[in-house]
N, C-alpha and C positions, 0 to 999 in steps of 0.2 A: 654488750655494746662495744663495737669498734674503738680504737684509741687511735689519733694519731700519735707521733713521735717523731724527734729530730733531734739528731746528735751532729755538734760541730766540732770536727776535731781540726785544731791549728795546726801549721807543720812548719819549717824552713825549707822544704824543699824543691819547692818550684814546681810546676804543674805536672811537666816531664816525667818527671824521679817520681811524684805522690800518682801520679797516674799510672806507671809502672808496676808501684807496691800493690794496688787497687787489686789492679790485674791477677798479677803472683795471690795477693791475700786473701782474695773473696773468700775465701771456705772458712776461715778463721773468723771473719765476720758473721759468715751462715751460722755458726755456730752460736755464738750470740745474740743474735736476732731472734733466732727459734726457740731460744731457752732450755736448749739440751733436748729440746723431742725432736721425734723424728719429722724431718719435714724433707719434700722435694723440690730444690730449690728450681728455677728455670730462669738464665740470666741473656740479656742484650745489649750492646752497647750501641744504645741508640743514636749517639755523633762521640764524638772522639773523647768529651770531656760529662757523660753522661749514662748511668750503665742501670736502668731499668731491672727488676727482679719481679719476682713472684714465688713464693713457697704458697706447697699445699702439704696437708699431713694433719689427720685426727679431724678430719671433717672443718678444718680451717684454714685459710687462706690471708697471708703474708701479702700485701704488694709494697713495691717502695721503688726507690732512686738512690743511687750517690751519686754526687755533683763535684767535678775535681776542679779546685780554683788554685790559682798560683799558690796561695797563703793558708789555704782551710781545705776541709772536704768536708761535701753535708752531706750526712745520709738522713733518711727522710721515708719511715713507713706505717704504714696504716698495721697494728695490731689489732685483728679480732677478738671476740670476748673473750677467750679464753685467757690468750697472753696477754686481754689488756689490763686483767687484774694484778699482773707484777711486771706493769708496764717501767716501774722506777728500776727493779731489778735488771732487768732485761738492757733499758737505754745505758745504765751502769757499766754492765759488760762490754754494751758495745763499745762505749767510749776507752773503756781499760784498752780492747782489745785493738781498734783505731788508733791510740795512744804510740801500745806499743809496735805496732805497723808501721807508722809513719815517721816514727822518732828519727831522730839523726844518728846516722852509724858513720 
């Protein structure tokens, strides 16, 4: 059975700068989101502060959103049954890896 999930990661950096990283970091994320299998990701940025995804891989299918706000970014995806049984795993990683994405340098 499907899961959803939603990871809020906070930042100081203003929409600009977190919207930037977004960009540069998707794959860092893919990677977390998939749970280390293989998946193909296919990504859009549907208006400026908005960037639609989908992975496919092992007969399952990934959709989701991140949302870039001046103060947070929400990512936001539907896990299939496979990954929704270490759905706690997975939303973990992403957040590690959001975390350190977005931190202040």
């Amino acid at each position: 059975m499907a899961r959803p999930v939603t990871v809020t990661v906070s930042h100081e950096l203003g929409a600009d700068e977190a919207r930037k990283r977004v960009r540069e970091g998707f794959g860092r994320l893919k990677g977390a989101m998939s749970g280390g299998m293989m998946f193909k990701f296919t990504e859009e940025w549907t208006s400026e502060d908005r960037l639609s995804f989908t992975a496919r891989g092992l007969g399952q299918t990934i959709t989701g959103t991140i949302d870039i706000f001046p103060q947070h970014v929400r990512i936001e995806a539907m896990l299939p049954g496979l990954l929704a049984a270490v759905a706690e795993t997975i939303t973990g990683k992403v957040e590690r890896e959001g975390q350190i994405l977005l931190e202040k340098k």
